[in-house]
ZAMARTI-640034 format. One record per residue: x, y, z of N, C-alpha, C in turn; residue in one letter. Coordinates in steps of 0.05 Angstrom, whole numbers, padded with zeros to 5 digits, always signed. Layout:
N
XYZXYZXYZa;...
end
This chain:
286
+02879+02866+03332+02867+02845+03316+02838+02842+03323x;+02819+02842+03307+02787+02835+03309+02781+02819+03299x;+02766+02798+03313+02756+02772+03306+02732+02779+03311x;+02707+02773+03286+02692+02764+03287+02679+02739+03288x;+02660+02732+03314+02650+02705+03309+02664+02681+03315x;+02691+02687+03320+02714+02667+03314+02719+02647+03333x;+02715+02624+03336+02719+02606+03359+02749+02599+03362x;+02765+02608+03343+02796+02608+03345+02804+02621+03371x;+02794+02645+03390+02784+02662+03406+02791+02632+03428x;+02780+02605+03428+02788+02593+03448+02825+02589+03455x;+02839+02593+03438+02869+02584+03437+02871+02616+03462x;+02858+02629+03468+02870+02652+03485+02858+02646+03499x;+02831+02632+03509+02813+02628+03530+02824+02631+03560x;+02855+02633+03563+02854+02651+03597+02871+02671+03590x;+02855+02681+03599+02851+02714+03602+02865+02728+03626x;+02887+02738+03622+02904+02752+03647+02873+02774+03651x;+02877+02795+03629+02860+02819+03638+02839+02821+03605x;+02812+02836+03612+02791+02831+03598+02785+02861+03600x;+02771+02871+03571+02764+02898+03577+02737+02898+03559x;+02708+02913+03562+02694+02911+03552+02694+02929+03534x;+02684+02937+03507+02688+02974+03501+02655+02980+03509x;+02661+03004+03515+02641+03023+03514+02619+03025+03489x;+02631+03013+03472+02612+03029+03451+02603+02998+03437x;+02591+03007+03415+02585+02976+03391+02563+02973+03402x;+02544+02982+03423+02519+02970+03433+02501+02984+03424x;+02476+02975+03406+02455+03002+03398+02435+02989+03413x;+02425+02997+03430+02397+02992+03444+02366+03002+03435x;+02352+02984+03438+02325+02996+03430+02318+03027+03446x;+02301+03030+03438+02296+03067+03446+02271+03066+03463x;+02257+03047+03475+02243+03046+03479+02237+03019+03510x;+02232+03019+03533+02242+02992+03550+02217+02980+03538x;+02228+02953+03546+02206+02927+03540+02187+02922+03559x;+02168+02924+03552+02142+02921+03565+02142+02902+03593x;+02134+02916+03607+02135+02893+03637+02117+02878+03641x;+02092+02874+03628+02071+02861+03636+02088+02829+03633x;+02073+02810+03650+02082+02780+03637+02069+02769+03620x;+02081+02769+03589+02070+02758+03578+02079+02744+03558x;+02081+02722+03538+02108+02710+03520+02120+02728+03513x;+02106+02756+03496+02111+02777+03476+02142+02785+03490x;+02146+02790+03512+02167+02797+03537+02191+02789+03522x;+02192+02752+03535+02212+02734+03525+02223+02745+03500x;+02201+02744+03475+02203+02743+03447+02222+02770+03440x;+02213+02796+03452+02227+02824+03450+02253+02817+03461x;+02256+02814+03481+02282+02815+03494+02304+02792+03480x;+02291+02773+03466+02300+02750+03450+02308+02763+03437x;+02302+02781+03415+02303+02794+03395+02325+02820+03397x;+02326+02829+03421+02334+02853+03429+02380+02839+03426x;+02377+02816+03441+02404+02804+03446+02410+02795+03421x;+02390+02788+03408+02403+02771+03386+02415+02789+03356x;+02402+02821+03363+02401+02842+03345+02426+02858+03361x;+02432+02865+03380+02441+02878+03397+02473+02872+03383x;+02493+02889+03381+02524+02880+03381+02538+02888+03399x;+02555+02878+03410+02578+02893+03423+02603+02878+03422x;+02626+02898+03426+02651+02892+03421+02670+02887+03441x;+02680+02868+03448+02698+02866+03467+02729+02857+03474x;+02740+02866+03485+02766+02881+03473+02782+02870+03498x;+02805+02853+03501+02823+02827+03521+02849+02830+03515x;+02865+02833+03540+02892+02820+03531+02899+02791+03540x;+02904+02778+03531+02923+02754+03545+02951+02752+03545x;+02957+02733+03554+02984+02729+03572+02994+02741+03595x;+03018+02748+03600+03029+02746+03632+03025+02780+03626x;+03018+02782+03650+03014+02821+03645+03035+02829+03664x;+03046+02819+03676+03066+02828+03687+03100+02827+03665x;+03088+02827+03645+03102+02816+03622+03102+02826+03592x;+03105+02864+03589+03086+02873+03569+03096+02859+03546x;+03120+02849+03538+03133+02834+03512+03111+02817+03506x;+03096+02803+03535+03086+02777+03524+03046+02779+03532x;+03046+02803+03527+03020+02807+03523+03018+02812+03501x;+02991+02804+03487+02968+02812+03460+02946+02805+03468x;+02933+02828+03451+02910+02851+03449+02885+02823+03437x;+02866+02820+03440+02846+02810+03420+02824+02829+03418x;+02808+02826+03399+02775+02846+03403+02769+02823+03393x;+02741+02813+03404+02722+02799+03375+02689+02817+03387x;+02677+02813+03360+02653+02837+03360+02636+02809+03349x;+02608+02823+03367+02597+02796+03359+02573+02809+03368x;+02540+02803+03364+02518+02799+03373+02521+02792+03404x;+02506+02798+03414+02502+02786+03446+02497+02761+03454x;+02487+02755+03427+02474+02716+03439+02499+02705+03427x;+02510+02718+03406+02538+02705+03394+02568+02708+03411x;+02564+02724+03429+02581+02726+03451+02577+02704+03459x;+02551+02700+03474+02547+02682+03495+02545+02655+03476x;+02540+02653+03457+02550+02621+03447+02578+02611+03447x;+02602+02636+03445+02624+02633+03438+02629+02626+03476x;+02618+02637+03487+02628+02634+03522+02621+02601+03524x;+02599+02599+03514+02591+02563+03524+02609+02549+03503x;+02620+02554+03491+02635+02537+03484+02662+02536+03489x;+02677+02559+03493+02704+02563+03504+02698+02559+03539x;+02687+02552+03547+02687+02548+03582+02673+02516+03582x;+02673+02502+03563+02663+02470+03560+02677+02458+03577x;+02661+02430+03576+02666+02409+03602+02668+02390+03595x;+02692+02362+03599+02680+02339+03594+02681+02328+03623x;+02659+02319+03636+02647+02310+03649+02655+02338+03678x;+02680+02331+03687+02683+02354+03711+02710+02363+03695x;+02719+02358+03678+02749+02365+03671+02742+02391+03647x;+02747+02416+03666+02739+02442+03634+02763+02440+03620x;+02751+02442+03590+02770+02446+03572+02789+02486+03580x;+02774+02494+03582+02789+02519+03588+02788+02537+03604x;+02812+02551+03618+02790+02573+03635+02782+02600+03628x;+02761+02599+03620+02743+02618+03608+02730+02643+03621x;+02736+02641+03659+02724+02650+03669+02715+02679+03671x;+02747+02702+03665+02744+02722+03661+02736+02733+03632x;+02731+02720+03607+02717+02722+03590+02688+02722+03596x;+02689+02698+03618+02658+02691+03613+02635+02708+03633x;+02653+02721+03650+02639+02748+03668+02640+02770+03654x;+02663+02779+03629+02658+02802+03621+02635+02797+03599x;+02628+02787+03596+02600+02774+03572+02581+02783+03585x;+02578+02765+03610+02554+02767+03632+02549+02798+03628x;+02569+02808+03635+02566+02836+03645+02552+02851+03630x;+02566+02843+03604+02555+02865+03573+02522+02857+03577x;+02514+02839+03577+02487+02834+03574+02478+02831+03600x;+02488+02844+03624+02465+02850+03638+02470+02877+03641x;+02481+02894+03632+02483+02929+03616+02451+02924+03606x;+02456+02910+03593+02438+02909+03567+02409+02906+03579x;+02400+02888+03596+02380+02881+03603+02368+02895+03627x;+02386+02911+03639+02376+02938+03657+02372+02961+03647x;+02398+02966+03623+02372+03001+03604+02351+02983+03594x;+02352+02962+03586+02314+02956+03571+02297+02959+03597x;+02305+02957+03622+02286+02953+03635+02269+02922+03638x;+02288+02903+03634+02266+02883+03638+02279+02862+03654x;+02263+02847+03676+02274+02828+03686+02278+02801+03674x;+02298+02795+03668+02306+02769+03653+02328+02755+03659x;+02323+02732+03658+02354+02716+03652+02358+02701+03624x;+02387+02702+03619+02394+02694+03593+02413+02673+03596x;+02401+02642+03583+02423+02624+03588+02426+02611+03555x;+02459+02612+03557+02472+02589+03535+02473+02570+03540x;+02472+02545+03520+02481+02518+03524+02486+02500+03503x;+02510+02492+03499+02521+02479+03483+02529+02441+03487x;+02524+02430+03475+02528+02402+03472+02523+02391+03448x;+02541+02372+03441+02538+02363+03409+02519+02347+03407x;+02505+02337+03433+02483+02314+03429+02473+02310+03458x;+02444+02302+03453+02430+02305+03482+02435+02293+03503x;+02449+02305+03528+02460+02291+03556+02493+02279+03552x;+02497+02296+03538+02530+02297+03533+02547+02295+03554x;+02573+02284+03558+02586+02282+03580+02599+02310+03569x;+02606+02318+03544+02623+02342+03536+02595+02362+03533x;+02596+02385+03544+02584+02414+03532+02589+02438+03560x;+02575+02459+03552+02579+02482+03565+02555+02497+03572x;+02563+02518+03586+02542+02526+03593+02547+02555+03602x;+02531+02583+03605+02539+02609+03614+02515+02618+03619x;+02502+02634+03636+02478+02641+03652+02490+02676+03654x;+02464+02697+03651+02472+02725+03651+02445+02737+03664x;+02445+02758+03668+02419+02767+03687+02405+02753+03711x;+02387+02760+03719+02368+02754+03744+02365+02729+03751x;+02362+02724+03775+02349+02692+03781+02313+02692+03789x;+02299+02691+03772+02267+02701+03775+02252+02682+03805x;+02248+02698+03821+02235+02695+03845+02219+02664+03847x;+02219+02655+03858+02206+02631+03859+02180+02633+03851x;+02160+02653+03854+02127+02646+03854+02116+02672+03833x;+02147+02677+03813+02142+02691+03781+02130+02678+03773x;+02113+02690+03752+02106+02682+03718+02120+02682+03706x;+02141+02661+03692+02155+02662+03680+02154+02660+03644x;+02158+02675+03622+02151+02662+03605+02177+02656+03584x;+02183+02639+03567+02212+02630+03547+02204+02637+03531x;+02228+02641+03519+02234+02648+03485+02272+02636+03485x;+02257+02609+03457+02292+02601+03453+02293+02606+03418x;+02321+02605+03430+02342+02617+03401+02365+02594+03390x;+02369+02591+03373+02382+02575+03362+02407+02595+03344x;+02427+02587+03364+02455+02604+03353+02476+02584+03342x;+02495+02603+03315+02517+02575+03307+02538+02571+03338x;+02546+02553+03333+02567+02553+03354+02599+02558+03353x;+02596+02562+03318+02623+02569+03302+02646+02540+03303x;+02632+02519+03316+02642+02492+03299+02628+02481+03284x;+02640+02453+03268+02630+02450+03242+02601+02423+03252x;+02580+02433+03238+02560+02416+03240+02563+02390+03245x;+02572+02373+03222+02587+02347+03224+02566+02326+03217x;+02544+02333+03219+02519+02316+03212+02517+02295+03188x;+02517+02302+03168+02521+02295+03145+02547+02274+03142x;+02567+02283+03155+02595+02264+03160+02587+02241+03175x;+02573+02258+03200+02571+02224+03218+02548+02208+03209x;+02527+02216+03190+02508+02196+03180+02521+02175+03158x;+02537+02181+03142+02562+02174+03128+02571+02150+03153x;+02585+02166+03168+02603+02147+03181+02591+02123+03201x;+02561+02124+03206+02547+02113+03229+02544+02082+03209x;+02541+02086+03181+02533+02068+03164+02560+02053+03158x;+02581+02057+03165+02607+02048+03154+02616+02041+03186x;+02620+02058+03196+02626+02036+03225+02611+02041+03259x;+02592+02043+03256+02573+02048+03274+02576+02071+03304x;+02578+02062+03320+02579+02086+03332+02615+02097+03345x;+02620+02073+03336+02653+02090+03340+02659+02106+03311x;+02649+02105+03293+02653+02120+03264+02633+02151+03281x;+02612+02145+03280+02598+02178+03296+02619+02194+03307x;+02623+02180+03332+02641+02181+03358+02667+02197+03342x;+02673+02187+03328+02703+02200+03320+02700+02228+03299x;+02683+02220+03288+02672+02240+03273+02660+02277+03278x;+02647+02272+03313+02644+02285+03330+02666+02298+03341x;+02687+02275+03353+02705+02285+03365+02732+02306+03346x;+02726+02298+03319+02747+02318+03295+02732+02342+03290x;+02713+02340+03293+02697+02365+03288+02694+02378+03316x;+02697+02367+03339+02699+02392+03351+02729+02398+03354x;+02748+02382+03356+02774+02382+03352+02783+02407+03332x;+02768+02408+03308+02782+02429+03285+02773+02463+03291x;+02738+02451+03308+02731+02483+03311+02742+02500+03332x;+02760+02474+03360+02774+02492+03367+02798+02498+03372x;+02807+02483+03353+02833+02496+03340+02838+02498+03305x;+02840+02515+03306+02836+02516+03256+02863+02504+03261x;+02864+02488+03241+02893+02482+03234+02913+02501+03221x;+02893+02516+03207+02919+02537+03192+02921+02553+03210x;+02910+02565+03230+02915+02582+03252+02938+02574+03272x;+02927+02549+03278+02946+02534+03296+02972+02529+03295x;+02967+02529+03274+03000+02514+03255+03017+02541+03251x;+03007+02560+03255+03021+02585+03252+03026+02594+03275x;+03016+02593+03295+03010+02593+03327+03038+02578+03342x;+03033+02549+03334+03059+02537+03341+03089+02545+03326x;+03082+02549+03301+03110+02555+03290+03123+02589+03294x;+03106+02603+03313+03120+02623+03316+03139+02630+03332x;+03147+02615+03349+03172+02619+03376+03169+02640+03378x;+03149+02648+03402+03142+02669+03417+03113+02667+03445x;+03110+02687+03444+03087+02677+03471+03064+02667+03458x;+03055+02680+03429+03040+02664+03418+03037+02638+03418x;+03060+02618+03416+03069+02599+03410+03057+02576+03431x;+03075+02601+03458+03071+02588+03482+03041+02583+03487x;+03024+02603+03486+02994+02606+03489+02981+02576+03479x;+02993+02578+03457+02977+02561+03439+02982+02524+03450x;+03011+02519+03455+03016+02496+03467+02999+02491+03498x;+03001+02516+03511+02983+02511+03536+02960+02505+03533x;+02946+02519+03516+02925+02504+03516+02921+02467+03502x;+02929+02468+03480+02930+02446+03472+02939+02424+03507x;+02951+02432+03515+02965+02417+03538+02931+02410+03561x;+02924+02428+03563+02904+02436+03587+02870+02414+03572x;+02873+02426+03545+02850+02409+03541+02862+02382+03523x;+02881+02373+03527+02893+02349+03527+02882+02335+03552x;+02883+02347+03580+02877+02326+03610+02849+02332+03606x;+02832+02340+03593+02804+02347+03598+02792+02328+03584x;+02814+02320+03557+02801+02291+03542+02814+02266+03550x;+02823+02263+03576+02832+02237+03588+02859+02234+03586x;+02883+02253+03574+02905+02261+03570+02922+02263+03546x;+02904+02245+03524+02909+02249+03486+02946+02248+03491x;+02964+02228+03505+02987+02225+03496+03002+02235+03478x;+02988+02234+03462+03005+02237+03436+03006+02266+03425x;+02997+02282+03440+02998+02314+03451+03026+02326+03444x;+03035+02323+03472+03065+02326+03480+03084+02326+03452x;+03080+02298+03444+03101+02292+03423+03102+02310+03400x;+03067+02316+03398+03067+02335+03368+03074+02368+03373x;+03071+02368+03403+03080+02394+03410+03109+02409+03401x;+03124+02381+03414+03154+02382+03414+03165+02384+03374x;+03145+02369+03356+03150+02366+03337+03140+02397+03325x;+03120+02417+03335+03102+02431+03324+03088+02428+03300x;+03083+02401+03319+03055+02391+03284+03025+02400+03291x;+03014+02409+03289+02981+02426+03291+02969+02402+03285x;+02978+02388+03261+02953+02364+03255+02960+02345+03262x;+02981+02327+03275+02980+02306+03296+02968+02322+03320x;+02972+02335+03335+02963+02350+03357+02933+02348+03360x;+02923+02353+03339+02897+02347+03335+02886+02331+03330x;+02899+02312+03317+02895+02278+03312+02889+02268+03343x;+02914+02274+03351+02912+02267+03380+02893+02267+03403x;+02886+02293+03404+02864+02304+03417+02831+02285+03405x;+02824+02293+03387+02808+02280+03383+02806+02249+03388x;+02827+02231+03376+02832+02207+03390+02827+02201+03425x;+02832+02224+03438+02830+02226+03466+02805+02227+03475x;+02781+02248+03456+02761+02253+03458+02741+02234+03451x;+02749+02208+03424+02731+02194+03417+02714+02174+03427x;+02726+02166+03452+02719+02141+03475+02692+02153+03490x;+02705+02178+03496+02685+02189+03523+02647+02185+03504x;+02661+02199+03479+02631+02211+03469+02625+02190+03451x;+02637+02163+03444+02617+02141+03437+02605+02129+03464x;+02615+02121+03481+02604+02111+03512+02581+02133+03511x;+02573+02164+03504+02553+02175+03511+02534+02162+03493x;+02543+02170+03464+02523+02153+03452+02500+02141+03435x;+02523+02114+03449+02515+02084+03458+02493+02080+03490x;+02497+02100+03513+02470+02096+03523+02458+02112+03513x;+02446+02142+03497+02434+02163+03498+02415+02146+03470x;+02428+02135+03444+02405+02133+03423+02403+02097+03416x;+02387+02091+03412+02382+02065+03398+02405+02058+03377x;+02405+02063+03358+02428+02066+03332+02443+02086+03318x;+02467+02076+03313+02488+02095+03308+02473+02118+03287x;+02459+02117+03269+02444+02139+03251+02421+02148+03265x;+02408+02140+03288+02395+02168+03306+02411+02182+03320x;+02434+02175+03323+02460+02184+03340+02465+02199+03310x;+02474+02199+03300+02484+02223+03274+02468+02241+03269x;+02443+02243+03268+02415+02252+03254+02410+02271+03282x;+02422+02267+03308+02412+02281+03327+02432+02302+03333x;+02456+02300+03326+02485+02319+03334+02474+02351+03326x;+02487+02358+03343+02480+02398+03353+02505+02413+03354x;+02532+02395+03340+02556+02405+03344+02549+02425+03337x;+02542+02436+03323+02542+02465+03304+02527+02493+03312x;+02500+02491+03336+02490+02504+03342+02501+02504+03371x;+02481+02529+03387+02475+02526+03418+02443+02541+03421x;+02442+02536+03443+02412+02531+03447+02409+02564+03479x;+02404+02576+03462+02396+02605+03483+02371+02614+03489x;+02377+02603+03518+02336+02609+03521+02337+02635+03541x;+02316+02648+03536+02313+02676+03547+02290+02671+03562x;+02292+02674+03592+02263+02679+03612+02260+02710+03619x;+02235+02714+03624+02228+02737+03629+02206+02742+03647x;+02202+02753+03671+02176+02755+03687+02163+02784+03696x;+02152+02794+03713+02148+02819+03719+02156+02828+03742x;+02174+02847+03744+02184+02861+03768+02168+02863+03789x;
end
């Protein structure tokens, strides 16, 4: 199966075993210039964000070949790494998933990448629906630049493959203020990471699929304060109470954010980033 782009890709988010492919990567022909100078940042920005590679996972019990399956998703390099900051997210210390062996074989692909260019860099994701979020993510790849570098940035603005929501919660800030945002946030990230028609197929399969799919729902159930009403839709295999649920779980934390972070519920709407992530590329001289 190949997924492109696909944040559905979180319902497998642990990863027994991870395999990178070999191939899907076209590199520039040429390394990036070492001097320090923005131009650096800007190429190497350009280089990840142009760059594809494909990477290729099984999940489930591997001691268990019945109940292993295969994923690939092929993606850009910065689209990798948006899909990592969002499948390894946090609400406050509680991660929604464990992402970890996804989120090193990413690393890896893009620091391949950033040793044939020849350039010293680091590359970080970061995802949050709104500024100083108790919920977002985060994934770091390449170098840690020497304390007394020149350092210079170049940022990127990647989708995050959930739904914007903007336009909904400016709607909703005017109808019931910041718990209308708040909830509005919390369905929208609720649907991007789980599709309902995916899900709903996920649960109704009685198989490891099945199982996969309840675990997680279960795991980032305690990550949004424990969404009760989880369990029940599990047992029922309803995808859209499940997700009713969840988001209900989620809506408390991220109106309390906010209610301290903006003045009024429509600079709180007008500011939401559900939809992007924010990849900034440093670069210095060897």
């Amino acid at each position: 199966m190949v997924v492109t782009r696909a944040i559905s890709t979180v319902l497998d988010a642990s990863v027994c075993v991870l395999l990178v492919s070999a191939s899907a990567l076209a590199l520039a022909s040429a390394p990036v210039d070492q001097r320090s100078d923005p131009d650096t940042a800007d190429r190497t920005a350009e280089l990840l964000a142009t760059s594809t590679a494909q990477v290729e996972y099984e999940v489930g019990d591997s001691a268990s070949s019945d109940r292993v399956a295969s994923r690939t998703v092929h993606d850009t390099l910065t689209g990798l790494l948006a899909t990592v900051a969002v499948t390894s997210a946090r609400v406050g210390d509680s991660r929604i998933a464990d992402a970890g062996a996804f989120e090193r074989a990413v690393a890896d692909r893009v620091n391949r990448t950033l040793r044939r260019s020849e350039t010293s860099a680091q590359v970080r994701a970061d995802w949050e629906p709104h500024s100083d979020s108790t919920l977002g993510g985060e994934v770091v790849a390449g170098e840690t630049p020497p304390p007394d570098a020149d350092v210079h940035a170049a940022t990127l603005s990647v989708s995050s493959d959930l739904p914007t929501v903007r336009s909904e919660a400016v709607s909703a800030a005017r109808r019931d203020g910041f718990a209308g945002v708040a909830r509005v946030v919390a369905q929208g990230v609720v649907r991007g990471l789980f599709p309902p028609g995916e899900t709903r197929t996920a649960l109704a399969a009685r198989s490891a699929r099945a199982d996969r799919a309840a675990t997680r729902y279960r795991e980032t159930a305690r990550a949004f304060g424990g969404a009760p009403g989880v369990r029940r839709a599990l047992r029922a295999e309803n995808a859209t109470k499940a997700n009713r649920a969840l988001a209900d779980g989620l809506a408390p934390a991220v109106e309390s954010d906010l209610r301290a972070e903006f003045r009024t519920p429509t600079d709180a709407a007008r500011e939401l980033s559900v939809g992007r992530v924010r990849v900034t590329v440093r670069t210095w001289s060897a």
